[in-house]
matplotlib code that plots the C-alpha trace (Angstrom):
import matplotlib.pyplot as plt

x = [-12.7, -14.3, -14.3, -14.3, -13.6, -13.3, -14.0, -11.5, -8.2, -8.8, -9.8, -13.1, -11.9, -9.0, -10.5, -13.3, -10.4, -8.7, -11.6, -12.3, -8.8, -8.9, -11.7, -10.7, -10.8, -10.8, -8.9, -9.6, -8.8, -9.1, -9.2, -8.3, -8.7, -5.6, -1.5, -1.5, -3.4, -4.7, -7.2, -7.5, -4.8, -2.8, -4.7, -7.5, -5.8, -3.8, 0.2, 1.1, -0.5, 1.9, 1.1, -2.6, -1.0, 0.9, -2.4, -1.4, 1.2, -1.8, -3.6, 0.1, -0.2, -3.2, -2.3, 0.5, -1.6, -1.2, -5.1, -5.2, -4.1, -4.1, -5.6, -4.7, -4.9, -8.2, -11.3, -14.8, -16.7, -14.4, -12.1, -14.8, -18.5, -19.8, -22.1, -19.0, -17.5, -20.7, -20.5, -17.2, -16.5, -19.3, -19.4, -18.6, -18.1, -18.0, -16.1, -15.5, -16.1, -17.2, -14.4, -16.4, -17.6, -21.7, -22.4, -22.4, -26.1, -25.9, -25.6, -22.2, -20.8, -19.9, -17.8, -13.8, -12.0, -14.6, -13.2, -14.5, -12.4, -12.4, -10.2, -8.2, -7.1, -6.7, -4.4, -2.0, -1.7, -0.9, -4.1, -3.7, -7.2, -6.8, -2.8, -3.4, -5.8, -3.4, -6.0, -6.0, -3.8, -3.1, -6.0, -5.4, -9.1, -10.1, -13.2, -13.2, -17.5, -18.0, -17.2, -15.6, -11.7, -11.5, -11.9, -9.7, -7.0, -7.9, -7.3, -4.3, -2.1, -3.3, -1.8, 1.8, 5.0, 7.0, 9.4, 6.1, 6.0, 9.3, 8.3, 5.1, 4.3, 2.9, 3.8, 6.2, 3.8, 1.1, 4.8, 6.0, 2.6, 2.2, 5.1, 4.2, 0.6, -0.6, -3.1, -3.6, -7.0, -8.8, -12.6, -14.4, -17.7, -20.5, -24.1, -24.0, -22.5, -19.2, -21.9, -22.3, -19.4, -17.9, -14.2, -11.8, -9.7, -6.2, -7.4, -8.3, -5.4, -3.1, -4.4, -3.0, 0.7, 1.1, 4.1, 2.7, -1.2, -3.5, -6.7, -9.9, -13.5, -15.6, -16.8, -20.2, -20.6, -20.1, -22.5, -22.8, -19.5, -21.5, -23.0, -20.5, -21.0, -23.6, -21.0, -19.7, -15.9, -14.4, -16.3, -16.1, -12.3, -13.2, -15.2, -12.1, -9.6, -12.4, -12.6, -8.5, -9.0, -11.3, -9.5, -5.4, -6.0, -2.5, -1.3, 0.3, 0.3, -2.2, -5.5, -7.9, -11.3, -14.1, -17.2, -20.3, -23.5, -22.7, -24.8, -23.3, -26.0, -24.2, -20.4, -20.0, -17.0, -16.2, -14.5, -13.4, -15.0, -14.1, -16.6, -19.0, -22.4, -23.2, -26.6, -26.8, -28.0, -29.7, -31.0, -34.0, -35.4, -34.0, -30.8, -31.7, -30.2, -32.2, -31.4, -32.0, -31.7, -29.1, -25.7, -22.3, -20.0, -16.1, -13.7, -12.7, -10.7, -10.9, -13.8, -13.2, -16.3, -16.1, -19.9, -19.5, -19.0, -20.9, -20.1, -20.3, -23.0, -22.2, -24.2, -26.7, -26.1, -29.1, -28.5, -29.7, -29.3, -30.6, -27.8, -24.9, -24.4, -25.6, -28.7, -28.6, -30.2, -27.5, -24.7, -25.9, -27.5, -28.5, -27.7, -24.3, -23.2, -22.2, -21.3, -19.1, -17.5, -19.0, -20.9, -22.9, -23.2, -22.2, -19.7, -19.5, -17.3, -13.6, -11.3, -11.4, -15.2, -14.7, -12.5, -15.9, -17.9, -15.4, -15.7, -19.4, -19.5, -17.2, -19.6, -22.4, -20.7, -19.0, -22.7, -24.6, -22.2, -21.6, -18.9, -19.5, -20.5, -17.6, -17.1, -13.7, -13.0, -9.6, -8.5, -11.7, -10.5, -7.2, -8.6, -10.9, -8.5, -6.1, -8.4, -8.9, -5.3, -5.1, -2.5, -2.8, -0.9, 0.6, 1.3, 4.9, 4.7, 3.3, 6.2, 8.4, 6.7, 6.9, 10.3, 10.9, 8.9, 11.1, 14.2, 13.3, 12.5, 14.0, 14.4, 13.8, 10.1, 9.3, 8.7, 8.0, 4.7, 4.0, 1.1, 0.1, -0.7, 2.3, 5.0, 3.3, 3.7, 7.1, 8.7, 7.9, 9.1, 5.7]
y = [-19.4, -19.0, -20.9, -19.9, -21.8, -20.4, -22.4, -20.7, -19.0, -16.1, -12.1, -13.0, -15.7, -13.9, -10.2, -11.8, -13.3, -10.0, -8.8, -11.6, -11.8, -8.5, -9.9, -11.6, -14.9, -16.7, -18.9, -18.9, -22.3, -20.6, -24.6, -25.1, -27.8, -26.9, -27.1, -23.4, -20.0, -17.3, -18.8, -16.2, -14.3, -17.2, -19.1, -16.1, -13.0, -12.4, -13.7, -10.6, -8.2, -8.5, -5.0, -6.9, -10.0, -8.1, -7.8, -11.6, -10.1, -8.5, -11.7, -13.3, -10.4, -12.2, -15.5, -15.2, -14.0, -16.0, -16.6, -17.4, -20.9, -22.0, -25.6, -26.7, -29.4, -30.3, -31.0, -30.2, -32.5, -35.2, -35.3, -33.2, -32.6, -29.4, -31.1, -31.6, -28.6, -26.8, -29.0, -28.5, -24.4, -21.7, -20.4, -21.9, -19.3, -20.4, -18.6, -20.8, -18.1, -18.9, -20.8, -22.6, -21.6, -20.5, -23.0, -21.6, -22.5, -22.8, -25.5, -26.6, -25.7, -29.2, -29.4, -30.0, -26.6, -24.9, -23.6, -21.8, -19.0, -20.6, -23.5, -20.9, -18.7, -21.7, -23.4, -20.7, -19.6, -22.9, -24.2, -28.0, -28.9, -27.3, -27.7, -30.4, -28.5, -28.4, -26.0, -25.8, -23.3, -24.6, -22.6, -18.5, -17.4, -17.5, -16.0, -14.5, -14.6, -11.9, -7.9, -8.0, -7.9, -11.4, -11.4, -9.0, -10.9, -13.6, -11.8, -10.0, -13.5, -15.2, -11.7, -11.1, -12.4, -13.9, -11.3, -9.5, -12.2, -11.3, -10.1, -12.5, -15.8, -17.5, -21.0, -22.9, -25.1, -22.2, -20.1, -22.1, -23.2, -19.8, -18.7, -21.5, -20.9, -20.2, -17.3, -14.3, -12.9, -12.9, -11.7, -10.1, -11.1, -8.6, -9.0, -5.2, -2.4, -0.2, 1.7, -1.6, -3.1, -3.9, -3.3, -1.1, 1.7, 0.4, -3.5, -1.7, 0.5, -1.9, -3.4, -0.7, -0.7, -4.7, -5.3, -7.4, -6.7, -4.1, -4.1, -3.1, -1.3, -0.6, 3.0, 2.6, 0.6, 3.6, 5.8, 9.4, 10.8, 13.5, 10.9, 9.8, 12.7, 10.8, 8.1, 7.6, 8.7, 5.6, 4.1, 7.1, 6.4, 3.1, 3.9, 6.9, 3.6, 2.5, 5.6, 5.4, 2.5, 3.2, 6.0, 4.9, 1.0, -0.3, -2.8, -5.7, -9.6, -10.2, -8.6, -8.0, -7.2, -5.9, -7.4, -5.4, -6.0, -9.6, -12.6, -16.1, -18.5, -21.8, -23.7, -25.9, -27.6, -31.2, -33.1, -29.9, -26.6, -24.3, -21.6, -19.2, -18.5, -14.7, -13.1, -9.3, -7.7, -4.3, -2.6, -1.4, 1.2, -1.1, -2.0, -5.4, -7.2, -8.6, -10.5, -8.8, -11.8, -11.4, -13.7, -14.0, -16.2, -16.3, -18.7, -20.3, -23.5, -22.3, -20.4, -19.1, -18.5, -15.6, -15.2, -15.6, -18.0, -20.0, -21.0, -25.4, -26.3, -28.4, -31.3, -30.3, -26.3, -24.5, -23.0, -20.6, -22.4, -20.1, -17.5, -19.7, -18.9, -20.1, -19.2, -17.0, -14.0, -11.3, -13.7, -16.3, -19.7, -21.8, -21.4, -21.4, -21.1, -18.5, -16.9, -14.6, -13.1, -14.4, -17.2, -15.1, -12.3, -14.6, -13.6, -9.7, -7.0, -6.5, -8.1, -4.9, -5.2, -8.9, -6.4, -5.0, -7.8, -9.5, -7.0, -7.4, -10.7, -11.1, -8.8, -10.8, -13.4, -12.2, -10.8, -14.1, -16.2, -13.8, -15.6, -19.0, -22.1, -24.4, -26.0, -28.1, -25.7, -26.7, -29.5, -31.2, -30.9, -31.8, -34.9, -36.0, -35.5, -37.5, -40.7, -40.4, -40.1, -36.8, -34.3, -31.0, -28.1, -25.3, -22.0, -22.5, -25.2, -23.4, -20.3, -23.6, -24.1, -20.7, -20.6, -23.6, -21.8, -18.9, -20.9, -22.5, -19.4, -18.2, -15.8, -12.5, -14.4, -14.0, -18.0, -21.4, -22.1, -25.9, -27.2, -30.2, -30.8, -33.5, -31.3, -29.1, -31.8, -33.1, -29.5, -30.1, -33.4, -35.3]
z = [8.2, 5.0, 2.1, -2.2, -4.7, -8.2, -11.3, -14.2, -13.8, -16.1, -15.9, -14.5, -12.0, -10.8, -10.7, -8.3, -6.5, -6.0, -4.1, -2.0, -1.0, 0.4, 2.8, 6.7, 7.4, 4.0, 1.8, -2.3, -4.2, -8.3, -10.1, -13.3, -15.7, -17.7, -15.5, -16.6, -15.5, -17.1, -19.9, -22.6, -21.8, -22.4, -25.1, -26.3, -27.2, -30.2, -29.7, -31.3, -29.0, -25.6, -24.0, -23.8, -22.1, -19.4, -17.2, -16.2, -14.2, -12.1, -11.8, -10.6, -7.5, -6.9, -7.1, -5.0, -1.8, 1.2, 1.1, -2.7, -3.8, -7.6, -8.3, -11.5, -13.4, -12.2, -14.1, -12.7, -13.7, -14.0, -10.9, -8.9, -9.4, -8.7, -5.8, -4.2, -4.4, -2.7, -0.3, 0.6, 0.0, 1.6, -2.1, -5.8, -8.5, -12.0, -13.7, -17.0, -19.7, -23.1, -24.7, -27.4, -30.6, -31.6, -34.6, -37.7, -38.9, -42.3, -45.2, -45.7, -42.4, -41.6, -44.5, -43.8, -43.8, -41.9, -38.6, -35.3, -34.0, -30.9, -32.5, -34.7, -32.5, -29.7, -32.6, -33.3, -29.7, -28.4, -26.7, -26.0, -27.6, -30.9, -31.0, -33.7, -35.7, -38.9, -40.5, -44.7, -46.0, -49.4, -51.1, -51.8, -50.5, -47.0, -46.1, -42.0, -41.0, -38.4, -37.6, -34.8, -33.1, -33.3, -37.1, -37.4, -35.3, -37.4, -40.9, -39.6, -38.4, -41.7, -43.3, -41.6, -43.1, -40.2, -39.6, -38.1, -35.5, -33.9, -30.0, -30.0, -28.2, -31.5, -31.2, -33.6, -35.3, -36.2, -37.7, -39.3, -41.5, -41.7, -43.2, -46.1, -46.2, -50.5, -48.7, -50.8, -50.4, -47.2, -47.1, -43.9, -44.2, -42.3, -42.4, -41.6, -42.5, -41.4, -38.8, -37.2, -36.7, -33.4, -34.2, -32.0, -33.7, -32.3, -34.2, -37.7, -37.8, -37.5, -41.1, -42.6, -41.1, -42.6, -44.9, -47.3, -46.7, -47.7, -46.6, -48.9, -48.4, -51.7, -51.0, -52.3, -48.6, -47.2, -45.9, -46.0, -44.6, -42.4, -40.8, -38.9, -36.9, -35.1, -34.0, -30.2, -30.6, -30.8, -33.5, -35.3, -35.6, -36.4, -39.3, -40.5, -40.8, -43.3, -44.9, -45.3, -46.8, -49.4, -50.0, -50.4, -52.0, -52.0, -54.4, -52.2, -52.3, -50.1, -50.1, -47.1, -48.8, -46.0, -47.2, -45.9, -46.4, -47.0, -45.3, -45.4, -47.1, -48.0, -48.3, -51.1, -51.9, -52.9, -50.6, -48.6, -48.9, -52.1, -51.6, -49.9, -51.0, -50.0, -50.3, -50.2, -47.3, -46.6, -43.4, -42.4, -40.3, -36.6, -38.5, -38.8, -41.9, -44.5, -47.4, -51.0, -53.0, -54.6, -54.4, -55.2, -54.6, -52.8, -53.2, -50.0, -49.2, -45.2, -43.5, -40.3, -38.2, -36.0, -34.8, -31.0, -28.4, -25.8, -22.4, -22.4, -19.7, -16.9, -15.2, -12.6, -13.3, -14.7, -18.3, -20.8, -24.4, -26.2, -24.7, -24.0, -20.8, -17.3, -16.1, -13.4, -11.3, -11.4, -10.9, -8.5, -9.5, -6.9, -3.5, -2.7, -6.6, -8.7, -12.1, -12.9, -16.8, -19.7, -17.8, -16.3, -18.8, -22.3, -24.5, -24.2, -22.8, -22.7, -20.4, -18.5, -18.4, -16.2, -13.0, -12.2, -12.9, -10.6, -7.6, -7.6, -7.8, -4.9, -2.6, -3.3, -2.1, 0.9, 2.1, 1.1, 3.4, 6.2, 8.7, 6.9, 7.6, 9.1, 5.8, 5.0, 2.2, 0.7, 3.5, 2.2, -1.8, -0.7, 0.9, -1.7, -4.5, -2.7, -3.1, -6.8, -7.1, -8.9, -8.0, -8.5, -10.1, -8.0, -8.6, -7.7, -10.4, -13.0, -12.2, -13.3, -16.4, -17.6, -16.6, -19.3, -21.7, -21.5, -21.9, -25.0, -26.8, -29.9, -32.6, -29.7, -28.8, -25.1, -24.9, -26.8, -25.3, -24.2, -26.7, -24.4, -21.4, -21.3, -22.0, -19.6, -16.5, -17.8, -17.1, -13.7, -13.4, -13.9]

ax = plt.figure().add_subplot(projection="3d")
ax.plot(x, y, z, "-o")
ax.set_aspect("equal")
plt.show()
């Protein structure tokens, strides 16, 4: 028999496991640190986008193989090292994505009010870590760093009334400061311009369907409208939803302004921060951003940073700082030890991008460790968990959990997620 075990229970952890389960004569322990699978399909992608969240029911086919067992509630690190695990399974993949947030590395940034997207979007979809967050919401500006879908998630929750949550999985605490929140004019800050931005059609267009938001472009940002020509298709729609909005401004409470062009220099604030210090950017011939000199400045009593994440090293496993990811040769590290998803590639890609990432990953493992090498796989786990008196999560359990979730749902939501990892045990009895 052959032994896995994979380190992180989301896409890229449980696409690998789809392949390797297809595989004879193994067994797949996926361990997670949190009593709940799935990581940012759970806790990552926006509560208001469900169609998104319905691959988990994939990843459940998975789970529920006879060779697949979920492990949860178990930290690496902390109830295991990853020397023990290599030395118990033929192969270790670590498949840990990139849940924390790239610094923001500029004055002011330590400043209170000045949140990662990482803890903003963990806060208002329930994450344990970020659940008390309590993020400012008493000031009307907010300025969103970053050109991406996560800034756009960001600027579209801070924008919807809470009749636009009915159908999501947002969780009680982030509604209902929400639906008191004084925000009235959200900027999206982009070094760039609307060529280089790395937003999806579906994400932009669903700015302009908001009831009481209307998002903005200035169309002197805009370049030529024949060259958009040049754009792949799906940026090109991108950029036509900016277009739209340059075009048809629509007076509504709350403004979403798209800030092009703009670079983030310095917060200032007293006490807390009050404002964002923007230099204006142009582009030269490699579309690099440079600053002009000039500045203006947005008021701000919350930043939201959305400039990437990183992947948190681990003792003993080589990393790349400067990336944010572990260091690896096409997915494996050291002998016996893997990476799969955003560790091994950093924080890039779709969720769809981790199924193939997954699938190779798992044939590099199967063809590194042939018919194994009589290890104690999860017997051994079991075993050693056992002495340090830590139990772990099931499957079955967390099927008992959502079931609870489910239950206490209201106004038409498809569940009241658990914020902490207490309420998470005490529905099954812990």
């Amino acid at each position: 028999m052959r032994h896995v075990a994979i380190v992180g229970s989301g896409p890229a952890g449980y696409y690998t496991a789809e392949t390797l389960q297809k595989a004879e004569d193994i067994a797949i322990d996926v361990i997670d640190r949190l009593p709940v699978p799935y990581g940012l399909i759970r806790t990552g992608v926006a509560p208001d986008h469900q169609s998104i969240k319905a691959v988990s029911r994939r990843y459940e086919g998975v789970a529920l193989a006879d060779n697949v067992r979920f492990v949860g509630h178990v930290s690496v690190g902390a109830d295991v090292s990853i020397d023990e695990l290599t030395g118990l399974y033929d192969a270790v993949v670590l498949a840990t994505g990139a849940p924390n947030d790239r610094p923001l590395d500029i004055p002011g940034a330590d400043l209170p009010g000045v949140i990662g997207s990482a803890a903003f979007v963990g806060w208002y979809n329930g994450h344990p870590d970020f659940s008390g967050l309590n993020p400012p919401l008493d000031a009307p500006g907010v300025a969103v760093i970053g050109n991406g879908n996560v800034a756009l998630d960001v600027a579209r929750i801070l924008a919807k009334t809470p009749a636009e949550f009915a159908g999501s999985d947002i969780v009680s605490h982030a509604r209902d400061a929400l639906a008191e929140s004084a925000v009235r004019h959200i900027h999206i800050l982009g070094r760039r311009g609307p060529h280089q931005i790395a937003m999806t059609p579906k994400e932009l267009g669903e700015l302009g369907h908001l009831e009481r938001a209307s998002p903005r472009v200035d169309p002197a940002d805009l370049p030529d409208a024949g060259d958009d020509a040049m754009l792949e298709p799906g940026m090109r729609k991108s950029v036509t939803h900016l277009r739209q909005f340059a075009a048809n401004p629509v007076a509504k409470p709350v403004t979403i302004d798209f800030d092009f062009f703009a670079m983030p220099v310095g917060l200032e604030g007293d006490g807390r921060v009050q404002r964002v210090i923007v230099e204006r950017t142009t582009l030269d011939a490699d579309l690099r951003s440079h600053g002009t000199g000039e500045t203006y400045a947005i008021d701000a009593g919350l930043v939201i940073s959305c400039i990437g994440y990183q992947t948190p090293p681990i003792p003993g496993v080589p990393y790349e700082h400067g990336r944010g990811r572990f260091a690896s040769d096409e997915g494996r590290i050291l002998p016996g030890l893997y990476a799969v998803g955003w560790a091994r590639r950093g924080p890039s890609g779709t969720i769809g991008t981790n199924k193939p990432d997954g699938a190779r990953i798992a044939e590099l493992v199967l063809d590194d460790i042939g018919r194994g090498a009589a290890k104690e796989g999860r017997a051994g786990l079991d075993a050693l968990l056992a002495s340090r008196d830590v139990t772990p999560v099931t499957f079955r359990d967390w099927r008992r959990i959502e079931a609870a979730e489910v239950a206490a749902a209201l106004d038409g939501r498809p569940r009241e997620k658990f914020t902490s990892v207490e309420a998470m045990l005490a529905a099954i009895g812990r």
